[in-house]
C-alpha positions as CSV (number, residue, x, y, z in Angstrom):
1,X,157.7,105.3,85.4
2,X,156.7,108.8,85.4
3,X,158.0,112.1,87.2
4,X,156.3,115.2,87.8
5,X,158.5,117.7,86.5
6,X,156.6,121.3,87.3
7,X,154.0,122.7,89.3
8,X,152.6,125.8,88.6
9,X,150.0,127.2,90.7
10,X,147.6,130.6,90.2
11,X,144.7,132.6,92.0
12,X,142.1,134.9,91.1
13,X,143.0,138.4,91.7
14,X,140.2,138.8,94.4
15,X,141.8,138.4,97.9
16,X,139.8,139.2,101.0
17,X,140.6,138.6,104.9
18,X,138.1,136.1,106.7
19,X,136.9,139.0,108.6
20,X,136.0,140.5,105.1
21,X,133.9,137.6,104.2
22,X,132.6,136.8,107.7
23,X,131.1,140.4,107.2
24,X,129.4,139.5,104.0
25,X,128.0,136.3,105.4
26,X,126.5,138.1,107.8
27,X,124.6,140.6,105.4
28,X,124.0,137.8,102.9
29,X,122.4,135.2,105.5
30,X,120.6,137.4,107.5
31,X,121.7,136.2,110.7
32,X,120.8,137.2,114.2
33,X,123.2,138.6,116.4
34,X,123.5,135.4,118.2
35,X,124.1,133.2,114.7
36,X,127.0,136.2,113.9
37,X,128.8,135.3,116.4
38,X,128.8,131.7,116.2
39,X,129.9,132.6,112.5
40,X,132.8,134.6,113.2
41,X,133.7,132.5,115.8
42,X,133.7,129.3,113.4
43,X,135.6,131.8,110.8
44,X,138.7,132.6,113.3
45,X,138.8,128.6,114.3
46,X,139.5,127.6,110.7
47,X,143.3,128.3,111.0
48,X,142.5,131.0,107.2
49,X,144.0,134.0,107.2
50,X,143.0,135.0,103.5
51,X,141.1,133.6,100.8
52,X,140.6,134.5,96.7
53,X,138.1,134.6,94.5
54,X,136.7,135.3,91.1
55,X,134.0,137.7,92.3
56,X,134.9,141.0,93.7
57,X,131.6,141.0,96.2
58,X,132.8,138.8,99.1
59,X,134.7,142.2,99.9
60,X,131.6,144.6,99.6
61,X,128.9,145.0,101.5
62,X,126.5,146.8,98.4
63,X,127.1,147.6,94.5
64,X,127.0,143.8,94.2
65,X,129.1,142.7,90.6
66,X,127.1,139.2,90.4
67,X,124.8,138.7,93.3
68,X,121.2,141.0,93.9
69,X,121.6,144.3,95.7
70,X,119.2,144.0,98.2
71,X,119.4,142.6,101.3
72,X,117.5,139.4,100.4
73,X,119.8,138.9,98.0
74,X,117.1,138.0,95.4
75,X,116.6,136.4,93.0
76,X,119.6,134.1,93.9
77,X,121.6,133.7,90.7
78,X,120.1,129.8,89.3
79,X,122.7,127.5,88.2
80,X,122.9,128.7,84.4
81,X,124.6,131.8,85.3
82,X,126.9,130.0,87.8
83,X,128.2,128.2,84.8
84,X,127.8,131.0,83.2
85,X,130.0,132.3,85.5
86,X,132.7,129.5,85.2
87,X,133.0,129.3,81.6
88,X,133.8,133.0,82.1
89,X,136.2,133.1,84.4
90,X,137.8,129.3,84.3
91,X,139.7,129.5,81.2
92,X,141.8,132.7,82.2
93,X,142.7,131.3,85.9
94,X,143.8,127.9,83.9
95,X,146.2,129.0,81.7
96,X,147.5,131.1,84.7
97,X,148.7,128.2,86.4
98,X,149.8,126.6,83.1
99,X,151.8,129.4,82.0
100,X,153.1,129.5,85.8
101,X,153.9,125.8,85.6
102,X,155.6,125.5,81.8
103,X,157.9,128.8,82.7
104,X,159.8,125.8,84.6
105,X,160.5,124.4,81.7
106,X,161.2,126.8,78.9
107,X,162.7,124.1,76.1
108,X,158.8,122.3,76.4
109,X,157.4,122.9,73.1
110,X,153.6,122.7,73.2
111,X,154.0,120.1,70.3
112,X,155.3,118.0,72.2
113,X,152.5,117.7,75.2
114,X,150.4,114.7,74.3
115,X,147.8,114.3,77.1
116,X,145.9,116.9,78.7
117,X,143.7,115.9,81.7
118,X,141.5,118.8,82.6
119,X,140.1,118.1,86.6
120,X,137.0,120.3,88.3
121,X,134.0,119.6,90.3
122,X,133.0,123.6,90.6
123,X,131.6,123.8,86.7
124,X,131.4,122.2,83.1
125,X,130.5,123.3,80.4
126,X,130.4,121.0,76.1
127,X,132.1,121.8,74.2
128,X,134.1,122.8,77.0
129,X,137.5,123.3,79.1
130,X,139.6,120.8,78.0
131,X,138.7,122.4,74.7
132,X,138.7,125.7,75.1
133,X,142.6,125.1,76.6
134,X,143.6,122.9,73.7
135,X,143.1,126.1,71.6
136,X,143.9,128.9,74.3
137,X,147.8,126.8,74.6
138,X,147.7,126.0,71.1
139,X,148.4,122.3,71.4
140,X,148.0,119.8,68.5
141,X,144.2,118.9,68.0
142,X,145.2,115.6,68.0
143,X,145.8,115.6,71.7
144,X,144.4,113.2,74.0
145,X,141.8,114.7,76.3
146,X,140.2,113.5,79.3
147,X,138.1,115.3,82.2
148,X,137.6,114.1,85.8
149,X,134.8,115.8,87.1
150,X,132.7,116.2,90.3
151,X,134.7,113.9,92.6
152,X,135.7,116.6,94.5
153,X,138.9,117.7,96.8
154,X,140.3,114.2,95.9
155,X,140.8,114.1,92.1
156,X,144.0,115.4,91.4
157,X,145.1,111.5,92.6
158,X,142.9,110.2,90.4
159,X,145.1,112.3,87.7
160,X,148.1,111.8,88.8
161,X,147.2,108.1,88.4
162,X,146.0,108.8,84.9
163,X,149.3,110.1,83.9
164,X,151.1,107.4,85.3
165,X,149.3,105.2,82.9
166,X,150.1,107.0,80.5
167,X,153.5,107.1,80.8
168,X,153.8,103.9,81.5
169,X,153.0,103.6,77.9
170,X,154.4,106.0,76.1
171,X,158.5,106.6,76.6
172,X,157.6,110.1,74.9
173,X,154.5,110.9,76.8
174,X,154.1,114.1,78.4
175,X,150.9,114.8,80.5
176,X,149.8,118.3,81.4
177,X,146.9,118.4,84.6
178,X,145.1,121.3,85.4
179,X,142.6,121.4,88.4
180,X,140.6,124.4,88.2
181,X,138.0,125.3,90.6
182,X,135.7,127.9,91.5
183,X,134.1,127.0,95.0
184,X,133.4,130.9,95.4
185,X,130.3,130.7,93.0
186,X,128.4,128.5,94.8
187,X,127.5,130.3,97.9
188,X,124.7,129.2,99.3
189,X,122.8,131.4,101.5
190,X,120.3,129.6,104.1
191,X,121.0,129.2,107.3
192,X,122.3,125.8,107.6
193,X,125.3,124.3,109.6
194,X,126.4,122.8,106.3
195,X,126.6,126.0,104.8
196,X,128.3,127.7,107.4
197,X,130.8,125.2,107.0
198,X,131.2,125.6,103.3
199,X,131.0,129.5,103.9
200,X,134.1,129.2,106.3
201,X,136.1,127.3,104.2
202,X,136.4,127.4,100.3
203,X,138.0,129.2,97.8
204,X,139.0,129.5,94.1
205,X,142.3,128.4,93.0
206,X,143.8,126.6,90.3
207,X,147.7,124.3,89.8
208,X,149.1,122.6,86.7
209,X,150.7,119.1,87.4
210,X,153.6,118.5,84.3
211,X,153.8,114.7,84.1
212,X,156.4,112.6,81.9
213,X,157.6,109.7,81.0
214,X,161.3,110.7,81.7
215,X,163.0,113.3,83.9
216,X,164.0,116.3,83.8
217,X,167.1,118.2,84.4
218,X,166.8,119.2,88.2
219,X,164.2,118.2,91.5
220,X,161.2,115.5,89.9
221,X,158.9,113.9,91.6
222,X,158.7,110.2,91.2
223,X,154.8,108.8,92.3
224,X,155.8,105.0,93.5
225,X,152.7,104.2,95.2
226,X,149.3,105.0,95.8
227,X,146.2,103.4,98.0
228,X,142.5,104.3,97.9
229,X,140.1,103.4,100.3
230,X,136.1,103.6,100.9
231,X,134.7,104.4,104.2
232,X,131.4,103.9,103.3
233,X,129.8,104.9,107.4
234,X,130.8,108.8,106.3
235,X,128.6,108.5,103.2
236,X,126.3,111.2,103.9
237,X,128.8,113.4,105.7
238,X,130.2,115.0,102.5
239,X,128.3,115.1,99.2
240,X,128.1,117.4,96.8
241,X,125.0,118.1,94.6
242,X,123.3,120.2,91.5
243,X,120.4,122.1,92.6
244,X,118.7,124.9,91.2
245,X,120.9,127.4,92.6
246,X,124.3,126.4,92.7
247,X,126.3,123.2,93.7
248,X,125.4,122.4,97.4
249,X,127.7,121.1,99.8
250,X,126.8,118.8,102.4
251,X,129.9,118.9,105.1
252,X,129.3,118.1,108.6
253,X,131.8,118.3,111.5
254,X,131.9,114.4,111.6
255,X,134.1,114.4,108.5
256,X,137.7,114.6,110.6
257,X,136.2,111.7,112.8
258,X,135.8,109.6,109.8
259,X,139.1,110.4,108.2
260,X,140.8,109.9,112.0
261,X,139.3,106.3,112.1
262,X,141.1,105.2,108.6
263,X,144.0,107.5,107.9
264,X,146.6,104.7,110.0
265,X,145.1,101.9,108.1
266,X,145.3,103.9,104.8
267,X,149.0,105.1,105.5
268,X,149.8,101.0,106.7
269,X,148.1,99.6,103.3
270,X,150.1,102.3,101.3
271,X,153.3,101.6,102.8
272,X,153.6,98.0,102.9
273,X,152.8,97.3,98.8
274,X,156.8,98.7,98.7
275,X,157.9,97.2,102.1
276,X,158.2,100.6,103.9
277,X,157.7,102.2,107.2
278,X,156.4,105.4,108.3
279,X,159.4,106.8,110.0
280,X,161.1,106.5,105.9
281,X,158.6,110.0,105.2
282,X,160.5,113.0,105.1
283,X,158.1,115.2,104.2
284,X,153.8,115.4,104.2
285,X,151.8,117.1,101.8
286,X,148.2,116.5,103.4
287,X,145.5,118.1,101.4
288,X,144.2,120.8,104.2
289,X,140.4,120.6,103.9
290,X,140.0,121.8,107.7
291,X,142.3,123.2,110.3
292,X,140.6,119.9,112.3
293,X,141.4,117.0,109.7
294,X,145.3,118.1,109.8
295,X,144.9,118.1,113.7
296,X,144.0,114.7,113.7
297,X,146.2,113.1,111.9
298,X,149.0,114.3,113.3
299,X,147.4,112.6,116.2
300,X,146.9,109.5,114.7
301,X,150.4,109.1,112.9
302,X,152.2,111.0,116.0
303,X,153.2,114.0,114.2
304,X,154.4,117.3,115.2
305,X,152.7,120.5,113.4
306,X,156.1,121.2,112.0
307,X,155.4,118.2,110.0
308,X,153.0,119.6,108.8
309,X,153.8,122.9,108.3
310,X,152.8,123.4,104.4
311,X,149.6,122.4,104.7
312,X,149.3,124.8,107.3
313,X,150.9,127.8,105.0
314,X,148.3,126.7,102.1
315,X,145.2,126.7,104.4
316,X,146.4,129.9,105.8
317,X,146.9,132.0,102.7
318,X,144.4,130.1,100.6
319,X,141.9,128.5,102.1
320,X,140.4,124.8,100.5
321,X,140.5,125.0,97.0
322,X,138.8,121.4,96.3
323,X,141.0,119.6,94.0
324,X,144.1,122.3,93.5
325,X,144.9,122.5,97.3
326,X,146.7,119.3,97.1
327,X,149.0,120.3,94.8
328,X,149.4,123.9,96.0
329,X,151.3,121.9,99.0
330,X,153.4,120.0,96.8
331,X,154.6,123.1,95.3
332,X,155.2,124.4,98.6
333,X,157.7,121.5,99.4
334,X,158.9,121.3,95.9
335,X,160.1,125.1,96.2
336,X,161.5,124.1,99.6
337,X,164.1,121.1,98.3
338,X,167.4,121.3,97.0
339,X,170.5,118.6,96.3
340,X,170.3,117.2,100.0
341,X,166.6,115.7,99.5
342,X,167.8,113.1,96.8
343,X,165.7,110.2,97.4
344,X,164.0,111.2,100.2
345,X,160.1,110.3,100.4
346,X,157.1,112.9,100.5
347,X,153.6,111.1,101.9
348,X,150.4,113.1,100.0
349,X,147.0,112.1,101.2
350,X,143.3,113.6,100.2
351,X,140.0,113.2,100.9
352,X,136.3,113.6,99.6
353,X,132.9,112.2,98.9
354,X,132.0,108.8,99.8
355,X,134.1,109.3,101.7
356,X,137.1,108.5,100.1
357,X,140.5,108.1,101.3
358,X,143.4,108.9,99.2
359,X,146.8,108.3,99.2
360,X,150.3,108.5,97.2
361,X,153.7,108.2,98.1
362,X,156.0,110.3,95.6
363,X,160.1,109.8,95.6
364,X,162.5,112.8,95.6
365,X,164.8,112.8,92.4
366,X,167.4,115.0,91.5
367,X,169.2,114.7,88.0
């Protein structure tokens, strides 16, 4: 068994409006009158209020911190000092959400922590993160390490699943997660639909899972089944790439059409490995990569948008966050739970590249 026992979440300090960024776009892209609007129009459809980020020029429109100040903005900054860029600012938005996370549970000693599982597709960096934590928390430097990288808005499963290995073998094994990522830094500039996408939608953001073997004293969360699925027809309608200037995302508008086609089939194969029906979820935490995906699966699995209200709250206030936005939502119904909720079941699903279909269903308990 395992139980997640804390979530801690954190942000960059860097919050602008979509109509702040929307501006910048504009200025950045070079777009037309005509192309503007489409932009803003695409900007207020997202369902976004606010998103954050580690550089203070989505809010300016000159005196640029990272990016040229010209209107060209030339040279674009090459890859180098994008990670440049993330092994700057990575580290201190990490052990944000750490600190955030372990204040849950103030008789942890760091001693004790035995696995850290560092998780980011936005930057990487040897010797790098994972390491740079290890000595930023001061854990033993015996701990066991592992990074999950580049797989996107998905991997905080793939995690989660880690952990549960882990505890699975180890009655004294306590797993700490962090999902760091820094979408902001890769904006891409040319005038593509794929970038106007990207542009609309991602942000920085960074949670802390705490995974052990036992519980703890107060709400856990008990992972009792997961599913994963390959819909290999949406291949090419996310990717995400190294190129000489930045990470590029390839995102097309197909992407909710793909996850609409498989999310029932996903949620059935998910289900039925522990014999149990849809209408046994109390609560959903859907990873909210698009105001769209959430729409249709509520279509698909007949469910109001009060169901799926945190979701909402996260995309609204944060944006996508890649691989943190999952668990931003978690917290968001972790906060929301008292004594009442004992046993009750939360469904979590998440998708990326490949396109891949993630699922887990996580059990309520209260000791």
């Amino acid at each position: 068994m395992s139980y997640i026992t804390s979530i801690g979440t954190a942000n960059p300090k860097h919050c602008f409006t979509q109509q702040d960024i929307a501006n910048f776009m504009v200025k950045a892209m070079q777009l037309s009158e005509e192309e503007a609007r489409k932009l803003r129009t695409l900007f207020r459809a997202t369902g976004i209020e606010s998103r954050h980020s580690v550089l203070s020029d989505y809010g300016k429109s000159n005196g640029f911190d990272f990016f040229p100040n010209n209107e060209r903005v030339t040279p674009f900054p090459a890859t180098s000092k994008r990670m440049d860029l993330f092994k700057k600012h990575a580290l201190a938005l990490s052990m944000s959400s750490i600190v955030n996370c372990l204040d849950n549970t103030p008789s942890l000693k760091k001693s004790e922590i035995t696995h850290l599982v560092v998780v980011s597709c936005t930057g990487l960096y040897a010797p790098g993160l994972d390491i740079d934590l290890v000595k930023a928390l001061g854990l033993n430097s015996s701990v066991n390490r592992t990074c999950i990288n580049f797989m996107g808005c998905y991997a905080a499963f793939n995690a989660i699943k880690l952990a549960e290995s882990v505890c699975a073998n180890g009655a004294d094994a306590k797993v700490l997660v962090v999902c760091t990522e820094l979408c902001s830094i890769h904006f891409q500039k040319e005038n593509t639909e794929d970038n106007f996408l990207a542009n609309a939608l991602f942000a920085d953001g960074s949670a802390t899972l705490l995974i052990e073997a036992k519980p703890r004293r107060g709400i856990n969360l008990k992972p009792i089944s997961f599913h994963c699925d390959l819909f290999s027809d949406g291949k090419g309608e996310m990717a995400w790439s190294v190129s000489d200037w930045g990470f590029e995302m390839k995102l097309t508008t197909y992407v909710p059409n793909v996850i609409q086609s498989g999310i029932k089939q996903l949620t059935k194969s998910l289900l039925a490995k522990i014999d149990k029906e849809l209408t046994e979820v109390d609560y959903y935490a859907i990873h909210p990569g698009g105001k769209k995906i959430l729409e249709v699966i509520e279509q698909e699995l007949n469910l109001k948008k009060e169901q799926n209200y945190f979701a909402y709250e996260v995309l609204k206030k944060f944006g996508n966050m890649s691989s943190p936005t999952v668990l931003f939502v978690l917290r968001e119904i972790l906060k929301s739970l008292n004594d009442e909720d004992q046993n009750k079941n939360i469904l979590s699903f998440a998708f990326g590249p490949g396109l891949t279909l993630e699922s887990m269903l996580l059990q309520i308990e209260i000791h």
